[in-house]
N, CA and C atoms as a LAMMPS dump frame, in Angstrom:
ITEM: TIMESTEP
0
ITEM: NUMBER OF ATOMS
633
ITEM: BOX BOUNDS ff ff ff
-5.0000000000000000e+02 5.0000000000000000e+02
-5.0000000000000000e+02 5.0000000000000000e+02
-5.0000000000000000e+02 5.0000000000000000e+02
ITEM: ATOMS id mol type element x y z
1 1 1 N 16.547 -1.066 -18.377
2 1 2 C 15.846 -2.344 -18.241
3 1 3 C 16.372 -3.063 -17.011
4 2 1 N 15 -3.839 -16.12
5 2 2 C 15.926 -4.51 -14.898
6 2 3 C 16.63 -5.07 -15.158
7 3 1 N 17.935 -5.636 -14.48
8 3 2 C 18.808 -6.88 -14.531
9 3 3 C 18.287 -8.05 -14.634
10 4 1 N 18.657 -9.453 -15.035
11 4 2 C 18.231 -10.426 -15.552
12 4 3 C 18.461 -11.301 -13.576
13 5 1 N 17.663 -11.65 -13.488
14 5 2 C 17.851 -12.532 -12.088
15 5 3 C 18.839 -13.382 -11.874
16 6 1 N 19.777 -13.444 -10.657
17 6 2 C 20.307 -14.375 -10.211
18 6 3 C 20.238 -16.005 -10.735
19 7 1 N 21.109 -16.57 -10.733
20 7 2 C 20.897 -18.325 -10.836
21 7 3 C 19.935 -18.908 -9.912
22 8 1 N 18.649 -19.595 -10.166
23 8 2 C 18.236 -19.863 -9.595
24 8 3 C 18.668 -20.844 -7.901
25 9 1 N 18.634 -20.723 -7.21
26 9 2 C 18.409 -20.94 -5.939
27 9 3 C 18.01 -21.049 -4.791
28 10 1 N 17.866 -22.286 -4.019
29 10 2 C 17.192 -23.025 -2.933
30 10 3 C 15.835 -22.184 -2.766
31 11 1 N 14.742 -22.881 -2.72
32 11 2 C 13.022 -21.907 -2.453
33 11 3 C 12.859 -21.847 -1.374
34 12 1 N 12.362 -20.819 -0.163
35 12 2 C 12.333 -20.314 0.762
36 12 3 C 11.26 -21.427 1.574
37 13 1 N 11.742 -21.205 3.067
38 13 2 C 10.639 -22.524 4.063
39 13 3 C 8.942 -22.29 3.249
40 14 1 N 8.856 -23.743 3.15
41 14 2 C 7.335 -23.769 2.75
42 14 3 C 6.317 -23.227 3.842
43 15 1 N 6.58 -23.05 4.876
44 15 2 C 5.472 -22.315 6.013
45 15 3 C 5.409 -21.418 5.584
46 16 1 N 5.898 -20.501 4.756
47 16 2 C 5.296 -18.768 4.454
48 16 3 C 4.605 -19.115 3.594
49 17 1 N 4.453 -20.428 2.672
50 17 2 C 3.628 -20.497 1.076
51 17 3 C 4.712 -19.877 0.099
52 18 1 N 5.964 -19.5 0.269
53 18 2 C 6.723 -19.122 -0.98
54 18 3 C 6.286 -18.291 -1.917
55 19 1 N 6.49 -18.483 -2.908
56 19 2 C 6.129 -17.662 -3.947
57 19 3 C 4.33 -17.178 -4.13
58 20 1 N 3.64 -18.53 -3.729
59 20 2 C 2.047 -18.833 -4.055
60 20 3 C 1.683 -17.688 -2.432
61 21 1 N 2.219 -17.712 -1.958
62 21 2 C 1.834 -17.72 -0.505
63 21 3 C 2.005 -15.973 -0.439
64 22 1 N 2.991 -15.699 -0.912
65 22 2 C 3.063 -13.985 -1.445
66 22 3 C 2.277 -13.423 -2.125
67 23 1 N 1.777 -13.864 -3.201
68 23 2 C 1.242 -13.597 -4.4
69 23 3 C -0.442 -13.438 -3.902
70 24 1 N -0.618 -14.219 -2.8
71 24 2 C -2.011 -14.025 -1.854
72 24 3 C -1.991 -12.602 -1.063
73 25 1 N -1.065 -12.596 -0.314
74 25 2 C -0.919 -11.847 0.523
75 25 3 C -0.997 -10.414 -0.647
76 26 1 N 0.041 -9.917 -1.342
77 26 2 C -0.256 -9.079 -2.061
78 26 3 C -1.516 -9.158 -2.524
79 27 1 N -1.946 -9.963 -3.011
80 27 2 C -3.49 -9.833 -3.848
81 27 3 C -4.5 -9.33 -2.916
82 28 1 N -4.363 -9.851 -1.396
83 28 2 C -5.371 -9.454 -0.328
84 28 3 C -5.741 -8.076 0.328
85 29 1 N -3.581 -7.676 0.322
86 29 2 C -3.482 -6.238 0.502
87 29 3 C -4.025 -5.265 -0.44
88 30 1 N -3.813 -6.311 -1.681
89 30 2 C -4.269 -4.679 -2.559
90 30 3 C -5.495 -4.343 -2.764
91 31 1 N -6.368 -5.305 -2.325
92 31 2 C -8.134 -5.315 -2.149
93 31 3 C -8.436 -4.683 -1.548
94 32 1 N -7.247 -4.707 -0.225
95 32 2 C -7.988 -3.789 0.959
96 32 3 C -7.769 -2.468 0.86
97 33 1 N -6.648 -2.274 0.604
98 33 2 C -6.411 -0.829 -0.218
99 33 3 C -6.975 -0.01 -1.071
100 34 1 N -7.265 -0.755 -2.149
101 34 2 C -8.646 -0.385 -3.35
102 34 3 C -9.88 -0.262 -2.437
103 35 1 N -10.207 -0.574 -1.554
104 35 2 C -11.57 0.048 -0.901
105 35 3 C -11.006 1.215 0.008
106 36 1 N -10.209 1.072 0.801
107 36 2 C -9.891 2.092 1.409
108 36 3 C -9.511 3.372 0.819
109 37 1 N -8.622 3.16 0.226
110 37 2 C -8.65 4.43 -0.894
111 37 3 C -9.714 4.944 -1.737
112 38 1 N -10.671 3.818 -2.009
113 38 2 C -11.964 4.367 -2.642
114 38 3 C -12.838 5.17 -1.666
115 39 1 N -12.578 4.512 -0.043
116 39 2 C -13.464 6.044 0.67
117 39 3 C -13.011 7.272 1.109
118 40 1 N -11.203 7.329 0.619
119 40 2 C -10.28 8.271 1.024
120 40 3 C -10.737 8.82 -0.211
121 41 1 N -10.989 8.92 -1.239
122 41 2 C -11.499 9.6 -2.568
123 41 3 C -12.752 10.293 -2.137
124 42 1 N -13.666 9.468 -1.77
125 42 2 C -14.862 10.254 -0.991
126 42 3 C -14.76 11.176 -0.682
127 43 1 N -13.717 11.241 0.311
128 43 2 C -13.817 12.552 1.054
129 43 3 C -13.071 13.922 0.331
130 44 1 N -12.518 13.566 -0.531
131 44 2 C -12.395 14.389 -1.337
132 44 3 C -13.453 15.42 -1.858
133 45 1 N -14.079 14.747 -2.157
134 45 2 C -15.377 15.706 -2.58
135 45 3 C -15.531 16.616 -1.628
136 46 1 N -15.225 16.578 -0.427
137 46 2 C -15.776 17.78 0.22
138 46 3 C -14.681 17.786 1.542
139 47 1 N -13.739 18.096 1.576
140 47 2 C -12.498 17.612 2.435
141 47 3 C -12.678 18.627 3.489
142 48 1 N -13.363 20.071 2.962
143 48 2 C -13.349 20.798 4.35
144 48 3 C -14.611 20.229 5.288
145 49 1 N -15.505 19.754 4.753
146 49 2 C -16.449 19.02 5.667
147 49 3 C -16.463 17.641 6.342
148 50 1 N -15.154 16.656 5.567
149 50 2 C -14.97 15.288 5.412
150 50 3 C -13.739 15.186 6.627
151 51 1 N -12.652 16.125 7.175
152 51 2 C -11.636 16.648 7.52
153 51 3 C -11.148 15.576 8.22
154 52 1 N -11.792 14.861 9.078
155 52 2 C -11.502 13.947 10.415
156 52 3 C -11.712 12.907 9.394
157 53 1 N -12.606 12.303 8.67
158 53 2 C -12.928 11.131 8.39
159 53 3 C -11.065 10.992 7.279
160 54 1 N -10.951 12.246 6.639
161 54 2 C -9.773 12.134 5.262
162 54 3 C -8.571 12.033 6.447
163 55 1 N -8.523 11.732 6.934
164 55 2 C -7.106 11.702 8.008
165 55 3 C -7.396 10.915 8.521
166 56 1 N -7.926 10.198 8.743
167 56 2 C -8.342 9.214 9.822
168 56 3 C -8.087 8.03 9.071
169 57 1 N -8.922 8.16 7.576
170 57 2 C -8.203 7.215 6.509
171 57 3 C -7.087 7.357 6.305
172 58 1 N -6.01 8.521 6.192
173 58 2 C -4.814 8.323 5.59
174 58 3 C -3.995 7.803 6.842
175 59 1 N -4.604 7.994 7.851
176 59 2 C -3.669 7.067 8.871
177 59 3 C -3.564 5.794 9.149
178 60 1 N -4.914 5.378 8.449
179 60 2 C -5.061 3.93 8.667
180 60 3 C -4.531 3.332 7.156
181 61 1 N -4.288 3.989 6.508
182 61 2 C -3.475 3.491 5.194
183 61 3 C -2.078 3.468 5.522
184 62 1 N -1.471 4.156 6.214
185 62 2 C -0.288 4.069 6.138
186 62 3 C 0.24 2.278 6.686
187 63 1 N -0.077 1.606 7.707
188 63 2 C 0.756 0.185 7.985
189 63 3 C 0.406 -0.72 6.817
190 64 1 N -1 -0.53 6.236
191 64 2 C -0.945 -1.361 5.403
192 64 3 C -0.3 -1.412 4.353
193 65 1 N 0.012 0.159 3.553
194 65 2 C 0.476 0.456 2.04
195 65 3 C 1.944 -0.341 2.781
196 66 1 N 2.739 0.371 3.921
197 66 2 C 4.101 -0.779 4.046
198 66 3 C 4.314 -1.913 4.125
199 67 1 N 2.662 -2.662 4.76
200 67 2 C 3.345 -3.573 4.473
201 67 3 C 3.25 -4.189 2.491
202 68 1 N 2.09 -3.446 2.084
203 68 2 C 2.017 -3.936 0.7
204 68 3 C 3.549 -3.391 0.054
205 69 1 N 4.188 -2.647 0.442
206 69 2 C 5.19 -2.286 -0.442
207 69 3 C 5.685 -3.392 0.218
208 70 1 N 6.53 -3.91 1.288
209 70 2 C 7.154 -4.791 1.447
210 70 3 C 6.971 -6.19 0.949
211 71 1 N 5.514 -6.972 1.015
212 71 2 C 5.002 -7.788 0.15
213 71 3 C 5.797 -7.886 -1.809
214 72 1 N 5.61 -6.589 -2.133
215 72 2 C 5.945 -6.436 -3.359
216 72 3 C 7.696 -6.639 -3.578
217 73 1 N 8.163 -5.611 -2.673
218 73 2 C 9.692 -5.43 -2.716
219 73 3 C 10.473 -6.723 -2.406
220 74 1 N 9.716 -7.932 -1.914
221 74 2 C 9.982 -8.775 -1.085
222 74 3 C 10.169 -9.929 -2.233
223 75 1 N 9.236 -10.01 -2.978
224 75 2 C 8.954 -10.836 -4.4
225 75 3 C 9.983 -10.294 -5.329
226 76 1 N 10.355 -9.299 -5.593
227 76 2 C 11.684 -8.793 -6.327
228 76 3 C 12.981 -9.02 -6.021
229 77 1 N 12.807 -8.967 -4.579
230 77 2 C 13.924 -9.855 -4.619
231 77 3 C 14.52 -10.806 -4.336
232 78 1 N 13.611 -11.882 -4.081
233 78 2 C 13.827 -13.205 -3.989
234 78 3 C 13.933 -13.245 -5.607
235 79 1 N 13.247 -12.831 -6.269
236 79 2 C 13.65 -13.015 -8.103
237 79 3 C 14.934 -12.858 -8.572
238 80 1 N 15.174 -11.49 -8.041
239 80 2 C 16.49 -11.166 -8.668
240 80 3 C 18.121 -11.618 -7.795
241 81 1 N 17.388 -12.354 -6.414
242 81 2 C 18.509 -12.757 -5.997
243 81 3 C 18.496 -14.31 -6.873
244 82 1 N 17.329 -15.018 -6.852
245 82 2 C 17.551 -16.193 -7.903
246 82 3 C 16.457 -17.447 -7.119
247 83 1 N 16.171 -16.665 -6.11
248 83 2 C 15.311 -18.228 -5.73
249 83 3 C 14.589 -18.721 -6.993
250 84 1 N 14.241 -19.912 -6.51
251 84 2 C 13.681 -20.785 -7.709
252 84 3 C 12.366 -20.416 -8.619
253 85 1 N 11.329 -20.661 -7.338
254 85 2 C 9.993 -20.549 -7.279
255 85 3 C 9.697 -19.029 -7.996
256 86 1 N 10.374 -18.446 -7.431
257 86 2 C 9.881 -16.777 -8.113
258 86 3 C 10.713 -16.435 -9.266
259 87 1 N 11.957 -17.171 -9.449
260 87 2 C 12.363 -17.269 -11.258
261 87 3 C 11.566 -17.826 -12.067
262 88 1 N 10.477 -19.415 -11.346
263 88 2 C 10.184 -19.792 -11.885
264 88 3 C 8.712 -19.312 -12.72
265 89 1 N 7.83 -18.647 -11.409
266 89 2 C 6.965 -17.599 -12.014
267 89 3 C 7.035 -16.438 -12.531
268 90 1 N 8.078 -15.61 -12.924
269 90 2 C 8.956 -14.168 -13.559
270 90 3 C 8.435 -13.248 -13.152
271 91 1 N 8.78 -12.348 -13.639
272 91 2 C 8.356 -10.896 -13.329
273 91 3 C 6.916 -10.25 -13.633
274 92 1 N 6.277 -9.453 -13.168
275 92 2 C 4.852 -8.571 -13.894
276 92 3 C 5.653 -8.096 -15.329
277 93 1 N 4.792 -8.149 -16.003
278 93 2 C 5.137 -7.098 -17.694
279 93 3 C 6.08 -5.741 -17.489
280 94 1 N 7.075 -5.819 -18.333
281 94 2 C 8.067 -5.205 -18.175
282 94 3 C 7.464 -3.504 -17.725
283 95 1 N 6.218 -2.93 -18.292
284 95 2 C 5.665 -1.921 -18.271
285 95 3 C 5.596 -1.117 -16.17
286 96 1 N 4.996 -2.567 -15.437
287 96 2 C 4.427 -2.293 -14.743
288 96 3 C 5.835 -2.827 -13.461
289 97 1 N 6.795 -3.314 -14.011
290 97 2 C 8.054 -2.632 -13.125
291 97 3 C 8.314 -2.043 -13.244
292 98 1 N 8.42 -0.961 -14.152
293 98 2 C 9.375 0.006 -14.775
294 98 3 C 8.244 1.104 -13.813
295 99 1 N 7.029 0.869 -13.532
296 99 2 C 6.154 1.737 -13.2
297 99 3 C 6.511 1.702 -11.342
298 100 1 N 6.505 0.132 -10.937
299 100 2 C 6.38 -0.018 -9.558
300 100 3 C 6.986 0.753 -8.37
301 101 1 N 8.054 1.027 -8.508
302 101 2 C 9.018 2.179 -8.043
303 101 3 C 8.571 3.726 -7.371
304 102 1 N 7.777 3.602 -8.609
305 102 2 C 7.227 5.143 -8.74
306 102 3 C 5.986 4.686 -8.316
307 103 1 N 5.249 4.238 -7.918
308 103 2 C 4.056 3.624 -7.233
309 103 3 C 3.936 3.916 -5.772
310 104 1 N 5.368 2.915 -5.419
311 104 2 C 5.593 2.992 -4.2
312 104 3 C 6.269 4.211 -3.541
313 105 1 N 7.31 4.86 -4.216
314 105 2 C 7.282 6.41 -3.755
315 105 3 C 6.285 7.467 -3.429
316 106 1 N 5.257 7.12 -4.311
317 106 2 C 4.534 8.576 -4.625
318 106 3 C 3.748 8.23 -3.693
319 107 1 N 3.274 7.033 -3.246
320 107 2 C 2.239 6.517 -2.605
321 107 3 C 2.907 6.848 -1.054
322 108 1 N 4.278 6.714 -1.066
323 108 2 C 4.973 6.996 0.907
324 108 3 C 4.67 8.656 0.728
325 109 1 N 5.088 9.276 -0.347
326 109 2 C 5.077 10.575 -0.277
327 109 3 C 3.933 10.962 0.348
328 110 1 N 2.713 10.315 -0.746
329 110 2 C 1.233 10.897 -0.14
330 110 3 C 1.161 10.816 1.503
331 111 1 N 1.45 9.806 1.711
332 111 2 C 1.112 9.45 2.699
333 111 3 C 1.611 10.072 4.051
334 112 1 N 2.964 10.042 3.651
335 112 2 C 3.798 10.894 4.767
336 112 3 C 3.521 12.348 4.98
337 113 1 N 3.382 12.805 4.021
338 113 2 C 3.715 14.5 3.611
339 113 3 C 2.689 14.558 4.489
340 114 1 N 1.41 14.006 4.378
341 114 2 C -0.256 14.374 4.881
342 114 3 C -0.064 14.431 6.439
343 115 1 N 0.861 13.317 7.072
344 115 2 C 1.138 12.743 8.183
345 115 3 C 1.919 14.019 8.573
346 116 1 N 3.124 14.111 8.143
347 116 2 C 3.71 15.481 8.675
348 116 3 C 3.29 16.49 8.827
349 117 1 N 2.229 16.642 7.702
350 117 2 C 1.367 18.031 7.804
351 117 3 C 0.431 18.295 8.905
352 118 1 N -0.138 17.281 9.422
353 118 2 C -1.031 17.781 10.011
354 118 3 C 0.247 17.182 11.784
355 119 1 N 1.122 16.477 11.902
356 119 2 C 0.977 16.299 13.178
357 119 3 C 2.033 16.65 13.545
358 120 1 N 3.47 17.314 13.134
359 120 2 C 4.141 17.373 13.915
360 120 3 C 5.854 18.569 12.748
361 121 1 N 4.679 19.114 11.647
362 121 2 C 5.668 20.022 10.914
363 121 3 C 5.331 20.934 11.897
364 122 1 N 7.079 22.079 11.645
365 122 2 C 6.38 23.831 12.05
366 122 3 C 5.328 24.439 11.205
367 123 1 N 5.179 25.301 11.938
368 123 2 C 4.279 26.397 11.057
369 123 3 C 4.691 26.336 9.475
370 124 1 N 6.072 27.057 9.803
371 124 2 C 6.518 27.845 8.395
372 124 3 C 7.011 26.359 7.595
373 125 1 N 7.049 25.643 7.803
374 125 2 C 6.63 24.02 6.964
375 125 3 C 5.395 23.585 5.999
376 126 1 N 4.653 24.319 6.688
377 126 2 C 2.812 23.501 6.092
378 126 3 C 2.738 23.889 4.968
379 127 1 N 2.649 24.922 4.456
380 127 2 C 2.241 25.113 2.784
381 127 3 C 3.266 24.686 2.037
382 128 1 N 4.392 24.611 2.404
383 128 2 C 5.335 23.553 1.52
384 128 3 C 4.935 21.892 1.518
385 129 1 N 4.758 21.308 2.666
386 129 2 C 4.427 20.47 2.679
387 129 3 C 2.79 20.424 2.252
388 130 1 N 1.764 20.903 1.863
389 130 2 C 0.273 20.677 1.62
390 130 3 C 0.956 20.766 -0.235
391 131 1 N 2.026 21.43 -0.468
392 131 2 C 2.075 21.698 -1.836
393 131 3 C 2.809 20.244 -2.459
394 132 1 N 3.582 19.593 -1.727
395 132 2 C 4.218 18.412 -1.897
396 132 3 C 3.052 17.433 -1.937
397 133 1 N 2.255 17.425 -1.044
398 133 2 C 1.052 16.51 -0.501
399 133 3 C -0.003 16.112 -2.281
400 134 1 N -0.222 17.745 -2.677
401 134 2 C -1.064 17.908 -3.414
402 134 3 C -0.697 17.463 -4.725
403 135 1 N 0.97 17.876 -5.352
404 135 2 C 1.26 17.848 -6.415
405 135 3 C 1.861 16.093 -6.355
406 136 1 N 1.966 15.35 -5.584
407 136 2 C 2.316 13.656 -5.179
408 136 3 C 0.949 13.181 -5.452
409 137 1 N -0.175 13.73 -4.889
410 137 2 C -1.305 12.975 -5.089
411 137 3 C -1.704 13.212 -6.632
412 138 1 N -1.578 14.011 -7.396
413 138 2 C -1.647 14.219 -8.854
414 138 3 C -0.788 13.352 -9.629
415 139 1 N 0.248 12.969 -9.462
416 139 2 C 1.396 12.167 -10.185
417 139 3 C 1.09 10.967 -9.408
418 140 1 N 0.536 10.288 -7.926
419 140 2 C 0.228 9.607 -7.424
420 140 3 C -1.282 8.961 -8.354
421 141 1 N -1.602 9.277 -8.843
422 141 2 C -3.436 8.86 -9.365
423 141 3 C -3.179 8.204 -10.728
424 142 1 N -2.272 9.237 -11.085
425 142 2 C -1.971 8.564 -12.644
426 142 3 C -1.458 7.505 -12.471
427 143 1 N -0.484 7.271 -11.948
428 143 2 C 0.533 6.114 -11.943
429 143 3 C -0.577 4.641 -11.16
430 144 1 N -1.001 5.335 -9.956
431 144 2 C -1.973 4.361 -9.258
432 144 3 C -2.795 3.941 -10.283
433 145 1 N -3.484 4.752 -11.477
434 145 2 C -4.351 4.088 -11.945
435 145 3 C -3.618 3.008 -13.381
436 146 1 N -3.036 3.223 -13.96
437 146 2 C -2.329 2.094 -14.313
438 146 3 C -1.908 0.857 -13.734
439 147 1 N -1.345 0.815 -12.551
440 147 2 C -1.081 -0.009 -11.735
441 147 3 C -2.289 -0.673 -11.19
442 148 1 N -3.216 -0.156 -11.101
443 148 2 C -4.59 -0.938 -10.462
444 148 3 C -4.823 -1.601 -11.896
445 149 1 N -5.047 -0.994 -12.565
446 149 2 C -5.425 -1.57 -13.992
447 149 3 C -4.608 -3.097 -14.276
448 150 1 N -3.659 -3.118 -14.708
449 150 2 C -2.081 -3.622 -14.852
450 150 3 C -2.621 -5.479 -13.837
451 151 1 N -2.752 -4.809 -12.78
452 151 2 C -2.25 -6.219 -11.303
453 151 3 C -4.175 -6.32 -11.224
454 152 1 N -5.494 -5.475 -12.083
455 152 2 C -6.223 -5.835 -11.617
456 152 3 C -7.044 -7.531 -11.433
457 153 1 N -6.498 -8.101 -12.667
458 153 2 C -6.93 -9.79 -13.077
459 153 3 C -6.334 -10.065 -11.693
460 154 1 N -4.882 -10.308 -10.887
461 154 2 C -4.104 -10.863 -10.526
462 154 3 C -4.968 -10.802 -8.699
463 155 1 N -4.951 -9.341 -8.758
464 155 2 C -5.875 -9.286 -7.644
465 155 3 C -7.247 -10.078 -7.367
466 156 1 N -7.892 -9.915 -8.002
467 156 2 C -9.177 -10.592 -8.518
468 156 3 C -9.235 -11.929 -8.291
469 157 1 N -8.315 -12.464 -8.354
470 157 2 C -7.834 -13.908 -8.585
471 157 3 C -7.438 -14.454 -7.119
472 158 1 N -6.549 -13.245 -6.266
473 158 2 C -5.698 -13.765 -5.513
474 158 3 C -6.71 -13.524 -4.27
475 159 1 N -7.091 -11.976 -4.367
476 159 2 C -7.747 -11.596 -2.902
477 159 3 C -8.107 -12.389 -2.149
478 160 1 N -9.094 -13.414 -2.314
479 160 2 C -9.754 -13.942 -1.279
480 160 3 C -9.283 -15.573 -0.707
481 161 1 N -8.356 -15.866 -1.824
482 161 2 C -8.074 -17.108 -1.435
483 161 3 C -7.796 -17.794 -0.354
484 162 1 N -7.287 -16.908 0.794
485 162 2 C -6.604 -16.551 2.057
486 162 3 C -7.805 -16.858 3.155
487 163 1 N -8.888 -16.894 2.512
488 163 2 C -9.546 -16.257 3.573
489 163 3 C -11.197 -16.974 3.612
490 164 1 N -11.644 -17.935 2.209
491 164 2 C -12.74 -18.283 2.185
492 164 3 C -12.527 -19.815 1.562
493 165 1 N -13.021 -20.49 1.75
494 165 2 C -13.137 -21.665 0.472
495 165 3 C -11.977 -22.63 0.696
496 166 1 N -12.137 -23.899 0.374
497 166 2 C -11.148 -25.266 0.805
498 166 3 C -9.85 -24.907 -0.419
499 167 1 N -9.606 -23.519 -0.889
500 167 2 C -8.012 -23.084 -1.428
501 167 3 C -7.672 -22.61 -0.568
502 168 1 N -8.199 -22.394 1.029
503 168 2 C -6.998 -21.316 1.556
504 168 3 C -6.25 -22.294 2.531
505 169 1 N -6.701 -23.793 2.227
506 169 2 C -5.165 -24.858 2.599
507 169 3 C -4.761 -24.958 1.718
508 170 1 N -4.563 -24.968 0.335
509 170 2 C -3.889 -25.453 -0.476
510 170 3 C -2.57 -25.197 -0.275
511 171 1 N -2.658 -23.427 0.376
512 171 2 C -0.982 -23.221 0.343
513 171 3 C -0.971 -22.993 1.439
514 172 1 N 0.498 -22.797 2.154
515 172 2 C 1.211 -23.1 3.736
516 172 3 C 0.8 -21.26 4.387
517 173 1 N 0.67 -21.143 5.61
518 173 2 C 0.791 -20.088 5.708
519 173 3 C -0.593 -19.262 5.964
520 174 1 N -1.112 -19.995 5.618
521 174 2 C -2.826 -18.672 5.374
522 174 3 C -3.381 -18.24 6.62
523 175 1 N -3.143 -18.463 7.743
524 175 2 C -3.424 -18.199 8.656
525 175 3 C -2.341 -17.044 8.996
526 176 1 N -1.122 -17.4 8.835
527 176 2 C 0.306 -16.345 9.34
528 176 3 C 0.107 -14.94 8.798
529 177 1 N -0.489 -14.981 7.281
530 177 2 C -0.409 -13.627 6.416
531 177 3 C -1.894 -13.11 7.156
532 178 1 N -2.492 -14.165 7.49
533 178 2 C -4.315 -13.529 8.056
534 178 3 C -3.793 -12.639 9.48
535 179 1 N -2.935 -13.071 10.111
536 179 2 C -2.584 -12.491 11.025
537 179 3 C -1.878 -11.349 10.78
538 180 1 N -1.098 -11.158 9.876
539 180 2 C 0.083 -10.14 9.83
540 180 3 C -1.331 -9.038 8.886
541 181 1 N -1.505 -9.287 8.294
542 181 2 C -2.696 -8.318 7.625
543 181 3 C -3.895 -7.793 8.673
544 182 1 N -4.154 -8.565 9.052
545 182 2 C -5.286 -7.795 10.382
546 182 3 C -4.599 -6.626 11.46
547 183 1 N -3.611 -7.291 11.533
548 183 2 C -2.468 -6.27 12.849
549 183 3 C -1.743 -5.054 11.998
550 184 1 N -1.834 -5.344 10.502
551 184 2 C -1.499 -3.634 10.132
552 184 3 C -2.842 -2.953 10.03
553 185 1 N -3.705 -3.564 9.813
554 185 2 C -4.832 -2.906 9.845
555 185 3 C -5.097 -2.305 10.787
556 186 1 N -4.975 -3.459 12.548
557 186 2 C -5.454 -2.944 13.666
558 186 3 C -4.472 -2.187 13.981
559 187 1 N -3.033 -1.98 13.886
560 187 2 C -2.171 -0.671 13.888
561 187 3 C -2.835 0.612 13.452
562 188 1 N -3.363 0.253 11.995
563 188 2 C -3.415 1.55 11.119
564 188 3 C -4.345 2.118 12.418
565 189 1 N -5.914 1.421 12.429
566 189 2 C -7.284 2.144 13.122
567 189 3 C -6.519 2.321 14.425
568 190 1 N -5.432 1.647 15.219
569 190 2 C -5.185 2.314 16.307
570 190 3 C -3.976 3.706 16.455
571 191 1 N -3.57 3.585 15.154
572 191 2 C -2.455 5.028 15.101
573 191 3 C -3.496 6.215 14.624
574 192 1 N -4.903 6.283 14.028
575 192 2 C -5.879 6.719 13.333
576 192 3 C -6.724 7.387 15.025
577 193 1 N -6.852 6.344 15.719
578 193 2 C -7.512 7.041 16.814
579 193 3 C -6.513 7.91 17.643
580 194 1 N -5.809 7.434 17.79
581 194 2 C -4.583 8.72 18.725
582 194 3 C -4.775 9.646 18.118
583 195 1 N -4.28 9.525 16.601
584 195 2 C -4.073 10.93 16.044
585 195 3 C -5.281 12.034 15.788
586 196 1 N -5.923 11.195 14.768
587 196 2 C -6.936 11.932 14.234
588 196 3 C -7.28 12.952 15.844
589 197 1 N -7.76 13.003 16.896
590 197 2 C -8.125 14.242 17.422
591 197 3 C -7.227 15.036 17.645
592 198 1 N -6.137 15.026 17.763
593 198 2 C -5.064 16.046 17.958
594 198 3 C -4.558 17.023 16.551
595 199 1 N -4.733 15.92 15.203
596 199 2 C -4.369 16.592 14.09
597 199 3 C -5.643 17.52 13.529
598 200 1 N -6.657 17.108 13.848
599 200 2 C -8.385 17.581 13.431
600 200 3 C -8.017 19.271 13.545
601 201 1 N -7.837 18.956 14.929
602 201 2 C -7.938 20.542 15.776
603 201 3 C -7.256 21.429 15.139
604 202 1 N -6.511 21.66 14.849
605 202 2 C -5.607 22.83 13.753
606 202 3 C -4.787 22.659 12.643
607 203 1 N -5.352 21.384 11.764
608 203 2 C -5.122 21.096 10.846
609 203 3 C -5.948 21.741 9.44
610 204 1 N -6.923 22.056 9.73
611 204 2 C -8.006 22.521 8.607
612 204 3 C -7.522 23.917 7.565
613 205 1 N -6.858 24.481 8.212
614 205 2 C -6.088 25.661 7.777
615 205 3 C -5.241 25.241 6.436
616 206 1 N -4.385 24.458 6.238
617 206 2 C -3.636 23.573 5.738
618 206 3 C -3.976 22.983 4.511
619 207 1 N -5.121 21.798 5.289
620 207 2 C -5.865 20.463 4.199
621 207 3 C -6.49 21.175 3.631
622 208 1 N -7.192 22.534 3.961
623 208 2 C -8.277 23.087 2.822
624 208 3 C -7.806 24.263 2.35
625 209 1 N -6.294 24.026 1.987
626 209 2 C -5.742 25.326 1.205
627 209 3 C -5.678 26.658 1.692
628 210 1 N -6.016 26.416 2.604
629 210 2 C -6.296 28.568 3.937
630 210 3 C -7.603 29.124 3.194
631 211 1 N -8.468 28.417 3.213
632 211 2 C -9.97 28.86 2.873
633 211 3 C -10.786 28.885 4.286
């Protein structure tokens, strides 16, 4: 079971929005993620025909899932060091920490393994790594889908606040996280265009199992 949090202490500069101001930002990231991953599923269906588009997404997932893990990891521990604000709102249900961990691993795994695979393992690397890739994204789905389930109200709630409607002054900051969220994005689509043509080209061997 986690440790019980720190004594509460001093709440962090109100320009980030604190606790309220996180709790957006996560909610926004994980919206954007849930679609993106919903067209990285797409291509599943047919990955030897989809090849460029399924890499192209997993590259542009990668700045954002860090920064959503950091968002998350970031709220844990301002809790458990003791700030106020985030003692004062507690933890997600004991279920879905105990889960988060393993969320965020399986989810770097996916992500990386795919990344290594196609751009810069040896040869005699790739089917170890497509086998890591494959058996992460299986233990990756389960866990993801609890976790979407779990934070889905919270999301729902939070996503857009940031971004539409006379709540996104309410809290400090909404412009700072609008910025830091667009620039992992525009990272992701610009690490997505470098790569994707260089990994396309003799990657297919690999992503579609040596079929």
């Amino acid at each position: 079971m986690p440790a019980a949090p720190r004594r509460a202490s001093e709440s962090e500069p109100v320009i980030t929005g604190g606790v309220e101001g996180n709790a957006r930002l996560t909610a926004s990231l994980a919206a954007s993620l849930l679609l993106l991953l919903f067209l990285e599923g797409v291509t599943l269906l047919g990955v030897s025909a989809h090849l460029s588009l399924h890499v192209f997404l997993g590259l542009v997932l990668i700045p954002i899932s860090l920064l959503k893990a950091g968002s998350v990891i970031w709220r844990f521990a301002k809790y458990y060091w003791g700030t106020a604000q985030y003692v004062r709102k507690g933890p997600p249900p004991l279920l879905l920490r105990l889960l988060g961990p393993f969320v965020v691993v399986l989810s770097l795994t996916v992500l990386f393994s795919g990344l290594l695979l196609i751009v810069i393992a040896p040869s005699s690397m790739r089917d170890s790594l497509f086998l890591i890739h494959k058996v992460s994204f299986v233990f990756w789905f389960g866990a993801m889908a609890i976790h979407v389930l779990g934070h889905l109200g919270d999301t729902a709630r939070g996503a857009t606040l940031d971004w539409i409607g006379q709540k996104r002054h309410q809290v400090a900051g909404a412009g700072l996280r609008q910025v830091v969220e667009i620039a992992s994005l525009a990272l992701g689509i610009g690490l997505a265009i470098w790569v994707t043509p260089y990994a396309t080209s003799y990657a297919s061997h690999w992503i579609t199992g040596g079929q």
